[in-house]
ZADO-1210 file (C-alpha; in nm, 4 decimals, padded with zeros to 6 digits):
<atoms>
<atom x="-01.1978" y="-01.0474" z="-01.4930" code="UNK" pos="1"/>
<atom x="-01.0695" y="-00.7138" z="-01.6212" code="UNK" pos="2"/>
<atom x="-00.7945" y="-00.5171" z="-01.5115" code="UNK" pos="3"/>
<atom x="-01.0656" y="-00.2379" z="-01.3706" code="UNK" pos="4"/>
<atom x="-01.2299" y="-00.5227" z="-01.2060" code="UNK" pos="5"/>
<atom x="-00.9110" y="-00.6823" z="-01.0652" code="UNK" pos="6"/>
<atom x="-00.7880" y="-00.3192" z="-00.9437" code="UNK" pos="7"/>
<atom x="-01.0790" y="-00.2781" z="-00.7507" code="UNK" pos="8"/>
<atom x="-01.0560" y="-00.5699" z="-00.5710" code="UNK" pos="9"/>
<atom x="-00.7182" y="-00.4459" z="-00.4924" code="UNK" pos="10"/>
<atom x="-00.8342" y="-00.1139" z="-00.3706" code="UNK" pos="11"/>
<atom x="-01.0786" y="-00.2725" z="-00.1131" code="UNK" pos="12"/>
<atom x="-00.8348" y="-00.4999" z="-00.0142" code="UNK" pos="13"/>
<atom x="-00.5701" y="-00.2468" z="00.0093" code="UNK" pos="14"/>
<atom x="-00.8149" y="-00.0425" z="00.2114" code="UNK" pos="15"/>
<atom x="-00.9324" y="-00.3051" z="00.4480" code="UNK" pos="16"/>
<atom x="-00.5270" y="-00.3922" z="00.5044" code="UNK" pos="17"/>
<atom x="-00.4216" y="00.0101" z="00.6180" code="UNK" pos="18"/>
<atom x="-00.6956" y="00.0168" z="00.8399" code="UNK" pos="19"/>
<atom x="-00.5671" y="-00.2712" z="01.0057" code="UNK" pos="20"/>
<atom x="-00.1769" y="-00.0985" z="01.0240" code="UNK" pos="21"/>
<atom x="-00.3819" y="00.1444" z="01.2074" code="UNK" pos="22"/>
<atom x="-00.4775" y="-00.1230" z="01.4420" code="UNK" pos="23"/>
<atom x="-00.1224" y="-00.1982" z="01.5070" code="UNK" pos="24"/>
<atom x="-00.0342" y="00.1455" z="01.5796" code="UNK" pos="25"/>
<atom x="-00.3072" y="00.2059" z="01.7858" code="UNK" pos="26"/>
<atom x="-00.2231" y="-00.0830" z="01.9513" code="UNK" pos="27"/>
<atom x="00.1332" y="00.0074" z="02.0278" code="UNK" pos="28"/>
<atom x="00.2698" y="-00.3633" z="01.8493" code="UNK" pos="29"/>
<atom x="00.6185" y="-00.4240" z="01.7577" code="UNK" pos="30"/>
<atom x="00.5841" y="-00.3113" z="01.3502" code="UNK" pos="31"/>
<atom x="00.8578" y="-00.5704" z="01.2748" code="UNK" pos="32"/>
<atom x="00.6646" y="-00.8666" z="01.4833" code="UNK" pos="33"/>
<atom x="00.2858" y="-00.7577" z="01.2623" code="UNK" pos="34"/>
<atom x="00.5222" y="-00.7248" z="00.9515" code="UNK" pos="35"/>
<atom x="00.6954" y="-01.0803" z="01.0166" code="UNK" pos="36"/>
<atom x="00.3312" y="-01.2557" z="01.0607" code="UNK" pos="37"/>
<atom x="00.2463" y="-01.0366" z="00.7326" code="UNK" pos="38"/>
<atom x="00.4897" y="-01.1872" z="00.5512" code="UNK" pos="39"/>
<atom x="00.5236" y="-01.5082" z="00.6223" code="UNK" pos="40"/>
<atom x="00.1709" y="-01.5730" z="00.5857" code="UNK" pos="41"/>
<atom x="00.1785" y="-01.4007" z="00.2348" code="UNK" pos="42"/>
<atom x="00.5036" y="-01.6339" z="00.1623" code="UNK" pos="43"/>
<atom x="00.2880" y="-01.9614" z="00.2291" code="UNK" pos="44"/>
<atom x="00.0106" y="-01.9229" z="00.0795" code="UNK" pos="45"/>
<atom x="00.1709" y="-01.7862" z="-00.2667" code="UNK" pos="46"/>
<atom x="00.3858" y="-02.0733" z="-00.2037" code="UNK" pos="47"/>
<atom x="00.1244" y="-02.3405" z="-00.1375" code="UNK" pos="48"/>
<atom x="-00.0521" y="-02.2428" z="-00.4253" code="UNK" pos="49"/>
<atom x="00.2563" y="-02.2186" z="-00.6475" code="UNK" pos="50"/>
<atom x="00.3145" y="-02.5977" z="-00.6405" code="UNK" pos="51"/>
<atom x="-00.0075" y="-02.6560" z="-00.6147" code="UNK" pos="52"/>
<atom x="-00.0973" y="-02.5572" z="-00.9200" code="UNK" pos="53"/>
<atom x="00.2177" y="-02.6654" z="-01.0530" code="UNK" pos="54"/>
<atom x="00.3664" y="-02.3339" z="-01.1766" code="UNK" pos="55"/>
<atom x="00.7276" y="-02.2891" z="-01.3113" code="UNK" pos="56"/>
<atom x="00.9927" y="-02.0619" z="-01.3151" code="UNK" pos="57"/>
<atom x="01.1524" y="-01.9806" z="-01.6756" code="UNK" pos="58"/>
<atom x="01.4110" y="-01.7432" z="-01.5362" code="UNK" pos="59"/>
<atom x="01.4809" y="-01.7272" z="-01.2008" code="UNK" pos="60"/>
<atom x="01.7439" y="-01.4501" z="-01.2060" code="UNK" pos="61"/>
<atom x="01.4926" y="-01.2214" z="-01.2989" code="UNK" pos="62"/>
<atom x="01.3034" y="-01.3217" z="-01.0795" code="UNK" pos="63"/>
<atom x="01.5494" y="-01.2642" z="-00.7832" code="UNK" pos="64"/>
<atom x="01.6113" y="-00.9792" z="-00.8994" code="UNK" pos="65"/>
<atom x="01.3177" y="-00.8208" z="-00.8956" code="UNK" pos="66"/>
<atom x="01.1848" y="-00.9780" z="-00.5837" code="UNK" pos="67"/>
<atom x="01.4767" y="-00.8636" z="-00.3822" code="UNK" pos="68"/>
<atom x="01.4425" y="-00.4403" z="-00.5368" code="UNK" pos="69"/>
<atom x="01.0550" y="-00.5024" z="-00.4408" code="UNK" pos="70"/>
<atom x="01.1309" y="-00.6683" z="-00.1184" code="UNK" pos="71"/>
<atom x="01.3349" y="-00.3937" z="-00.0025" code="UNK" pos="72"/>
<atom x="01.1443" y="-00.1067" z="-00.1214" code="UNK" pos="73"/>
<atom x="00.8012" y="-00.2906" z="00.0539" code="UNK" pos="74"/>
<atom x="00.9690" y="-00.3660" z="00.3798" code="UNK" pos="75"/>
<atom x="01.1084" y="00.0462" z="00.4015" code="UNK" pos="76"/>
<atom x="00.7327" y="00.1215" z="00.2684" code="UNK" pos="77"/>
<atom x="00.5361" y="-00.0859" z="00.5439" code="UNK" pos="78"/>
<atom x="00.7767" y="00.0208" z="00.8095" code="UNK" pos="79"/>
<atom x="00.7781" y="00.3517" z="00.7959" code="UNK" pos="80"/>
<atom x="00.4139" y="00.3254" z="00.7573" code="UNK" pos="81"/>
<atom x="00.3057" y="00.1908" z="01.0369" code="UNK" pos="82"/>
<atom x="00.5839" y="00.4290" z="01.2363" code="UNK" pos="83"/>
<atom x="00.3979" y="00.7405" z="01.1148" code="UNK" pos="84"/>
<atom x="00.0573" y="00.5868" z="01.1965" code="UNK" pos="85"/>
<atom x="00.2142" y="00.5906" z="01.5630" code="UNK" pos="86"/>
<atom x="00.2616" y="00.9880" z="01.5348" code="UNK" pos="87"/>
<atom x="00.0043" y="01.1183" z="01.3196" code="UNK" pos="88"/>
<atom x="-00.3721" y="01.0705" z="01.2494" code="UNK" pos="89"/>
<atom x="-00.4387" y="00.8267" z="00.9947" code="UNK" pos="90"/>
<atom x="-00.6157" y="01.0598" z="00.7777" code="UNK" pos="91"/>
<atom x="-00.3146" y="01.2491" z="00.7215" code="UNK" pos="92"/>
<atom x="-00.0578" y="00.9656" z="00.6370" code="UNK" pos="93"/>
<atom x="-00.2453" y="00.7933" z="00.4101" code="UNK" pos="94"/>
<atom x="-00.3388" y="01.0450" z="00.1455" code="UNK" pos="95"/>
<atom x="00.0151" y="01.1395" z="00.2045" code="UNK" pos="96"/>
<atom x="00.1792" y="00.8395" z="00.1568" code="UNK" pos="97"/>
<atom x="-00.0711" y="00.7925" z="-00.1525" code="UNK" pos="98"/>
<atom x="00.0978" y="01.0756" z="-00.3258" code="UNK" pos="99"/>
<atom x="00.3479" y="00.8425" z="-00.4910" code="UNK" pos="100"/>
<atom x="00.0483" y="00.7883" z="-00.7304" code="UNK" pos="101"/>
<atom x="00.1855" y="01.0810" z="-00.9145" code="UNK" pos="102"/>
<atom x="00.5181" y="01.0097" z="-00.9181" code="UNK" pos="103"/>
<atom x="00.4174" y="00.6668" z="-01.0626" code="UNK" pos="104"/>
<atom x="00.2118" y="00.8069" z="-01.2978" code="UNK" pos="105"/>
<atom x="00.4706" y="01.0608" z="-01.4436" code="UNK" pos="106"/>
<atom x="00.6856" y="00.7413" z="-01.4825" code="UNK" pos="107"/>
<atom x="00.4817" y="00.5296" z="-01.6540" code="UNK" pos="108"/>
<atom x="00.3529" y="00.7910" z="-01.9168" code="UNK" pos="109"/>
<atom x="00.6678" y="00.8654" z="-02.0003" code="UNK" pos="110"/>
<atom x="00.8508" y="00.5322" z="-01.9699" code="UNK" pos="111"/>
<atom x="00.5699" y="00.3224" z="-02.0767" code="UNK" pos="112"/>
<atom x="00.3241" y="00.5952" z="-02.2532" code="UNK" pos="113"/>
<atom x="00.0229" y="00.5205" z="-02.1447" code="UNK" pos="114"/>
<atom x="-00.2631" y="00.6361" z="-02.3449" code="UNK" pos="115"/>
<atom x="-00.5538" y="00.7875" z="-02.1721" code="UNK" pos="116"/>
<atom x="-00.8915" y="00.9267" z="-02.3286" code="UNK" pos="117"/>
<atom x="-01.0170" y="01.2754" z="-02.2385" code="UNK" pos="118"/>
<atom x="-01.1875" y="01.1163" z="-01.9618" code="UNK" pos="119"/>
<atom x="-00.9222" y="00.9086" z="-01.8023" code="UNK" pos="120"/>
<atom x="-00.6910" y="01.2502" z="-01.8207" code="UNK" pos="121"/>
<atom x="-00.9782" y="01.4415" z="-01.6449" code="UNK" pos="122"/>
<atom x="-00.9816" y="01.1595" z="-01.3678" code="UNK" pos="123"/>
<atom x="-00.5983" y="01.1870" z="-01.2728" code="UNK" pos="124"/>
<atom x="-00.6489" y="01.5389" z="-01.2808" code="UNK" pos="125"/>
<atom x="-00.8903" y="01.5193" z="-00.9841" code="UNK" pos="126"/>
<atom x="-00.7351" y="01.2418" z="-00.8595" code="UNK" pos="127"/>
<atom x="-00.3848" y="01.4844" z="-00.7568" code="UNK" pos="128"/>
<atom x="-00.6160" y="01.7304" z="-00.6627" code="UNK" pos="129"/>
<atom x="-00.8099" y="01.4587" z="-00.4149" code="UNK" pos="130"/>
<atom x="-00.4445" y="01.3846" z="-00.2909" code="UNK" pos="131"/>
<atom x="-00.3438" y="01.7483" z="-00.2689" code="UNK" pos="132"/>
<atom x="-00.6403" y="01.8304" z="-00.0814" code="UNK" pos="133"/>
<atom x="-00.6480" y="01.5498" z="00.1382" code="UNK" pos="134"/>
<atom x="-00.3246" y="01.6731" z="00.2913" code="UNK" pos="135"/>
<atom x="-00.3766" y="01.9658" z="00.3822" code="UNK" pos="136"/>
<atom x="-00.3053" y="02.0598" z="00.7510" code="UNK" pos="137"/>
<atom x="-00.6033" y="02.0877" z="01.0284" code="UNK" pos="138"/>
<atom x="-00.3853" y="02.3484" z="01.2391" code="UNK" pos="139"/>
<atom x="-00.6506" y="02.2703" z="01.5487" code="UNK" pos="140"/>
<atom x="-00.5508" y="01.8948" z="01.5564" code="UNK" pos="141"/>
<atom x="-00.2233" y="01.8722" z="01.4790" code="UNK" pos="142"/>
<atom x="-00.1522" y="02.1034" z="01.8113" code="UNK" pos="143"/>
<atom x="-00.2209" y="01.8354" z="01.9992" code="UNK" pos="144"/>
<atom x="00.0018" y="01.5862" z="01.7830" code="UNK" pos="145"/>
<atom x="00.3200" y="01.4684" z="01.9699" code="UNK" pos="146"/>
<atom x="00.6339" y="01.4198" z="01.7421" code="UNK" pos="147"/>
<atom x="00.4436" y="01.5321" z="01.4240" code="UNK" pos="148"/>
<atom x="00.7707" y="01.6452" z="01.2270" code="UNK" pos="149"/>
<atom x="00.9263" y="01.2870" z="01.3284" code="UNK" pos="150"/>
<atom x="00.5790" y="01.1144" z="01.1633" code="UNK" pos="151"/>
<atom x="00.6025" y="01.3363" z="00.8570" code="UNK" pos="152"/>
<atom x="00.9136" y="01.2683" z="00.7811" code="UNK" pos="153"/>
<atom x="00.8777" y="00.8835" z="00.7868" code="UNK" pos="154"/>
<atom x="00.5077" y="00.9192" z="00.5845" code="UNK" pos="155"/>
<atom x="00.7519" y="01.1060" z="00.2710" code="UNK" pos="156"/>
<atom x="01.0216" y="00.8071" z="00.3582" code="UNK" pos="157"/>
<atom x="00.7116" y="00.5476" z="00.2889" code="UNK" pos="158"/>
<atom x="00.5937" y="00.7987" z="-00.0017" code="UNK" pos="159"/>
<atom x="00.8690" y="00.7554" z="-00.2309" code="UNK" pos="160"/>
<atom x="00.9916" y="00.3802" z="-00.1065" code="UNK" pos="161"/>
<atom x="00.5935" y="00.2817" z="-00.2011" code="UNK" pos="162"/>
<atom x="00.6406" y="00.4365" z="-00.5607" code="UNK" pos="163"/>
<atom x="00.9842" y="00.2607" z="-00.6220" code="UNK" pos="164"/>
<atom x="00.7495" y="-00.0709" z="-00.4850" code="UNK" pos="165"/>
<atom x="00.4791" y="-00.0150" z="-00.7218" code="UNK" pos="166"/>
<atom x="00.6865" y="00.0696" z="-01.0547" code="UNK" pos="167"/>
<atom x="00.8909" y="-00.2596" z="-00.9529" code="UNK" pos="168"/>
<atom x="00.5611" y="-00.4617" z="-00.9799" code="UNK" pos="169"/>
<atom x="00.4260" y="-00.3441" z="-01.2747" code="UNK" pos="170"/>
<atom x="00.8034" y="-00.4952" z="-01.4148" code="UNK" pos="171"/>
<atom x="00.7545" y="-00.8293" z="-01.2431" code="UNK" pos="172"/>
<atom x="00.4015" y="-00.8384" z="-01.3452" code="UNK" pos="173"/>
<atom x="00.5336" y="-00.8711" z="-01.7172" code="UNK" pos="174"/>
<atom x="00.8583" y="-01.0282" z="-01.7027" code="UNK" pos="175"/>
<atom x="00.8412" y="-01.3043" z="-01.4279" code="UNK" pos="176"/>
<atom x="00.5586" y="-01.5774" z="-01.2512" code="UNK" pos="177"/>
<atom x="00.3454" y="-01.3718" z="-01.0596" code="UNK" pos="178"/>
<atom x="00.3024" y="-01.6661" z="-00.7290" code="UNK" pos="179"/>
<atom x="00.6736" y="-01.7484" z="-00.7469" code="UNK" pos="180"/>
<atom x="00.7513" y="-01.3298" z="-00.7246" code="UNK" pos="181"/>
<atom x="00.5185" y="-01.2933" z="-00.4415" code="UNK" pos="182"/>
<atom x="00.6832" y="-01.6571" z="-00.2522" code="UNK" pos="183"/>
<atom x="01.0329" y="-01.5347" z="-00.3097" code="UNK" pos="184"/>
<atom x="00.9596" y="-01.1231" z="-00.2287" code="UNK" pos="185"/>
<atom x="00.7427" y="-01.2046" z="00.1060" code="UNK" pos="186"/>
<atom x="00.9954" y="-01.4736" z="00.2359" code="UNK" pos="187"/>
<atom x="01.2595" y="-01.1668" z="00.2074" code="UNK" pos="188"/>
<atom x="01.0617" y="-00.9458" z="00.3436" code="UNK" pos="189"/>
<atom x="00.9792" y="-01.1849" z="00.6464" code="UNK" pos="190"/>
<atom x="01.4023" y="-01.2182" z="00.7115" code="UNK" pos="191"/>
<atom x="01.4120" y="-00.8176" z="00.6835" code="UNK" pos="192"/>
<atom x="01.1250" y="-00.8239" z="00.9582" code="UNK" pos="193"/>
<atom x="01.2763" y="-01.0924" z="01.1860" code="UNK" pos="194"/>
<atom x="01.6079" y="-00.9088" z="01.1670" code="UNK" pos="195"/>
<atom x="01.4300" y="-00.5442" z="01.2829" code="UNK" pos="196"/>
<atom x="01.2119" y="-00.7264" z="01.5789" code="UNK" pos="197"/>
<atom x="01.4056" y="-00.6664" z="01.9025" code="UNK" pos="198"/>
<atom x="01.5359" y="-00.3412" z="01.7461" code="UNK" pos="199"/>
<atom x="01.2070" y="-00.1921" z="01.7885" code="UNK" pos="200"/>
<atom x="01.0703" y="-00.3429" z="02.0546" code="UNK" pos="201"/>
<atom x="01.0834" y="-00.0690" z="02.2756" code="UNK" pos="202"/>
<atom x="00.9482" y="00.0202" z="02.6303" code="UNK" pos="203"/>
<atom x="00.6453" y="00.1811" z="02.4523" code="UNK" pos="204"/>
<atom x="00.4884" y="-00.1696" z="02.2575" code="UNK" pos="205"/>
<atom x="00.3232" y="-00.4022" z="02.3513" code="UNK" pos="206"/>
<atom x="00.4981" y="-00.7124" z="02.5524" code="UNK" pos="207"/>
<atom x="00.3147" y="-00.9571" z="02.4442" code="UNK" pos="208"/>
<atom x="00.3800" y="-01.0830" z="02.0847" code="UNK" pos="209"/>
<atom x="00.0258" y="-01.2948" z="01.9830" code="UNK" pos="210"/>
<atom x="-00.1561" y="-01.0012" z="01.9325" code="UNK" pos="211"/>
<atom x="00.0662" y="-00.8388" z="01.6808" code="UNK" pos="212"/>
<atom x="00.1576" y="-01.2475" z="01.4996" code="UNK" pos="213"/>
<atom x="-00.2656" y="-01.2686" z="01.5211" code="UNK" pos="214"/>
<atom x="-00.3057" y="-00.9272" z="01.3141" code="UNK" pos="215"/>
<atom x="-00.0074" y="-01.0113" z="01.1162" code="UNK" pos="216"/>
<atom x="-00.1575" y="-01.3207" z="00.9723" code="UNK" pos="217"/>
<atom x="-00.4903" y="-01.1737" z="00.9019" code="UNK" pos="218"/>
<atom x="-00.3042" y="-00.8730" z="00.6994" code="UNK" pos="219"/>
<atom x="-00.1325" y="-01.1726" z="00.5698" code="UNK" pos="220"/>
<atom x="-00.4544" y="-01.3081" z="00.3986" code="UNK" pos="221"/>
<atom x="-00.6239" y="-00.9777" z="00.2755" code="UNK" pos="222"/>
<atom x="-00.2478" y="-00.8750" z="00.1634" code="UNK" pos="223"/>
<atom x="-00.2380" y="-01.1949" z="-00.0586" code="UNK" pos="224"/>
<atom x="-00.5674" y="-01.1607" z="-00.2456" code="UNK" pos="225"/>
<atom x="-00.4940" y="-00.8047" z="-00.3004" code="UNK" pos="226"/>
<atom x="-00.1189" y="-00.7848" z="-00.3716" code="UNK" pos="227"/>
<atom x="-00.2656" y="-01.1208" z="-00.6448" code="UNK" pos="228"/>
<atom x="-00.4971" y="-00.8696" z="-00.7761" code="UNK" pos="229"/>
<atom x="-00.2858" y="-00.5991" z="-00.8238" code="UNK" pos="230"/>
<atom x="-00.0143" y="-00.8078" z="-01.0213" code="UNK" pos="231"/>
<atom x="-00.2560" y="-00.9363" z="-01.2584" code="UNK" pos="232"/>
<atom x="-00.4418" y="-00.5810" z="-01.3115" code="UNK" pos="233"/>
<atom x="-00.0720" y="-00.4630" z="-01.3928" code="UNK" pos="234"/>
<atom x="-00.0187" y="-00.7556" z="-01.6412" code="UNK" pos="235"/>
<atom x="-00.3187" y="-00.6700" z="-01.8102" code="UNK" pos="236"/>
<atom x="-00.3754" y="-00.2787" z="-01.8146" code="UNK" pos="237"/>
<atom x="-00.2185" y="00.0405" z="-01.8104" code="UNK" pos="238"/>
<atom x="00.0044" y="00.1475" z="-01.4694" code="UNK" pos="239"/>
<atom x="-00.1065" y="00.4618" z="-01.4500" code="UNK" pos="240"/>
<atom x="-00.4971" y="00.4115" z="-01.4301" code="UNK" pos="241"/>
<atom x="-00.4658" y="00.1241" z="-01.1656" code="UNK" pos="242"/>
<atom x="-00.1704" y="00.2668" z="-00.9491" code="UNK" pos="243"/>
<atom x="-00.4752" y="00.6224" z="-00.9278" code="UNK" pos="244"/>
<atom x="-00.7145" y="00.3447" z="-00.8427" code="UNK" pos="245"/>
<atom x="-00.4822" y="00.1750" z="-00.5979" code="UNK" pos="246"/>
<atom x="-00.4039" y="00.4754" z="-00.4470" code="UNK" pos="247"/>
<atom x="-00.8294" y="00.5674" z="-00.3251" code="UNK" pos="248"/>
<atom x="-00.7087" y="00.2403" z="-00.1000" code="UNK" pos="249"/>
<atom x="-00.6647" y="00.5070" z="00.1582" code="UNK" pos="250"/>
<atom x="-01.0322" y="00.6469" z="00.1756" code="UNK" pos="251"/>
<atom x="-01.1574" y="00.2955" z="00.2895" code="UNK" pos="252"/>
<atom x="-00.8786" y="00.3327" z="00.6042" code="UNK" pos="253"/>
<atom x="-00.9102" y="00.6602" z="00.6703" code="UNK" pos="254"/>
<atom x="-01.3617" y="00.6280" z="00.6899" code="UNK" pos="255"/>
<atom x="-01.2719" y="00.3376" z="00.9247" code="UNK" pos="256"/>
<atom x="-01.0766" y="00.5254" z="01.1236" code="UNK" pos="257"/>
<atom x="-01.3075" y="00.7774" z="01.1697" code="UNK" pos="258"/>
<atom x="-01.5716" y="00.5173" z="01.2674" code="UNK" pos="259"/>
<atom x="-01.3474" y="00.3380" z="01.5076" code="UNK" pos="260"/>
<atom x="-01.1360" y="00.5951" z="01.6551" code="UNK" pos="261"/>
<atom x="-01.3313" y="00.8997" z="01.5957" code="UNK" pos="262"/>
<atom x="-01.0797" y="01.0813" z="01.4413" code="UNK" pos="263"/>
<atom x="-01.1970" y="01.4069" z="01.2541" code="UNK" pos="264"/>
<atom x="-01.2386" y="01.4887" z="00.8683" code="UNK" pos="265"/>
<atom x="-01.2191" y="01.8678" z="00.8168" code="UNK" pos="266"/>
<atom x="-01.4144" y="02.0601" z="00.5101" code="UNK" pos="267"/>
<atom x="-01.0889" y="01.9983" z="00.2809" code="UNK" pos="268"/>
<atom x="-00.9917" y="01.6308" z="00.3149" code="UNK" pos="269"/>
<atom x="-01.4079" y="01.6065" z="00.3133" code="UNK" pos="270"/>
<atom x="-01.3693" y="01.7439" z="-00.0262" code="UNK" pos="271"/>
<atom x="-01.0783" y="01.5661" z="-00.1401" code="UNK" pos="272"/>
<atom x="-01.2930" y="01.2234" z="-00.0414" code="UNK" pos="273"/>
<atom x="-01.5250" y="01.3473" z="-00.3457" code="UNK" pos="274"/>
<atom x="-01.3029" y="01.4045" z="-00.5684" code="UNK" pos="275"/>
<atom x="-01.1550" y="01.0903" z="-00.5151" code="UNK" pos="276"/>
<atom x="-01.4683" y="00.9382" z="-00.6271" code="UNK" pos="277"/>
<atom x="-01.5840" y="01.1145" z="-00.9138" code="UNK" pos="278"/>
<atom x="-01.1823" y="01.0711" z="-01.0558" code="UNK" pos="279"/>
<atom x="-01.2956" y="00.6994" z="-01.0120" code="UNK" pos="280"/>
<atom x="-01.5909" y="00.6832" z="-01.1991" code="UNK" pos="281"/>
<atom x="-01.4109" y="00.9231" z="-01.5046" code="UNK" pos="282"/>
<atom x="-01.0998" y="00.6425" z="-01.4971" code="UNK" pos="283"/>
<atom x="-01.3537" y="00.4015" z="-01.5897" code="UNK" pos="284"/>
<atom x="-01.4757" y="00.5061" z="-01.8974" code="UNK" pos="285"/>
<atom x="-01.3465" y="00.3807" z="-02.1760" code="UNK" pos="286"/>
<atom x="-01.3982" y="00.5093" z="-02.5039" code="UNK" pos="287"/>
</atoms>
């Protein structure tokens, strides 16, 4: 497959895998519990598959390394995430949070210079303008929004913690194993998660636990195939097209959302869904 054809796979999967954080919030689960079923489901099968498809490791202090900066940066990422889900509508945080799409494409056509065609350029052109206008405020619902402030400030906390997540991919994706990264990154992750349960289980969540380890595990198995995805699309094309692509993930949630929890698009973010598609279909061409 090609990297356009692997990063879509990602974005679908991505997609289908926010929606479901929504669940969670919507839910009221313990974010560390669904984040520790996540994980460790992520960690298995990567690890599973590792040995049995008897995979090495040529340098496995690279390979720490970089699992631990993406481990951390994921874990703040997801977190926060799913916190701001709990305080704002999901059509809001995740065009938000998908803003680090610019800051990783100002890195990597700088650091890595990507070159684009006239086309390409014209697509991440509409694609900040699709994020830009996907933000923007709808002053009638947001009134009724409880804590707002306290969910924006943890959706620019995820922002910038899921650009430092996504540059420190594209790194692993051409230095180290891609199944023994994702192993060794998720079973860090899962400690981080097991460490934060009881601190937010709060009177507010859920008691019981099996719904949020049941959800967990399925995010676990989209996560996989589209985390996989992702790591090969970096390996084989340029950062700053698929981390744009990556970033449309959010459309898929938020259209589910509105289809499951009714929550409202105004004209703007309506618009911003458009553009989103036609930047798309210009990041495909190739010429």
């Amino acid at each position: 497959m090609t990297w356009f054809t692997l990063a879509l796979i990602t974005l679908f999967c991505y997609g289908i895998q926010n929606f479901l954080f929504k669940v969670s919030a919507e839910n009221k689960y313990n974010s560390a519990l669904t984040t520790f079923a996540f994980f460790s489901t992520v960690t298995i099968i990567s690890a599973l598959l590792f040995f049995i498809l008897g995979q090495q490791i040529t340098n496995i202090y690279q390979l720490l390394f970089f699992a631990t900066l993406n481990a951390g940066c994921f874990f703040v990422f997801t977190i926060t995430k799913i916190e701001a889900l709990k305080h704002i509508e999901a059509s809001l945080v995740y065009p938000l949070i998908r803003l680090s799409t610019v800051v990783v494409i100002l890195f990597s056509l700088v650091y890595f210079q990507d070159k684009l065609n006239h086309f390409q350029i014209l697509g991440l052109v509409l694609a900040v303008l699709a994020m830009l206008l996907l933000t923007k405020k709808d002053p009638t619902a947001l009134k009724k929004q409880n804590f707002f402030k306290a969910g924006l400030i943890l959706a620019f906390v995820s922002l910038f913690f899921g650009a430092f997540s996504t540059i420190s991919s594209k790194f692993a994706a051409m230095h180290v194993n891609l199944l023994g990264f994702i192993a060794v990154s998720y079973f860090i992750n899962s400690i981080f998660s097991l460490i934060f349960i009881r601190k937010m289980q709060s009177g507010n969540e859920t008691i019981s636990p099996y719904p949020a380890l049941r959800l967990g595990m399925l995010i676990g198995l989209i996560n996989f195939l589209g985390f996989y995805s992702l790591l090969k699309a970096f390996a084989l094309g340029p950062l700053s097209i698929i981390a744009a692509l990556h970033s449309f993930s959010c459309i898929i949630a938020i259209v589910l959302a509105v289809l499951v929890y009714k929550e409202k698009i105004h004209f703007k973010r309506g618009l911003g869904i458009t553009l989103a598609i036609i930047a798309v279909i210009l990041m495909r061409i190739v010429v």
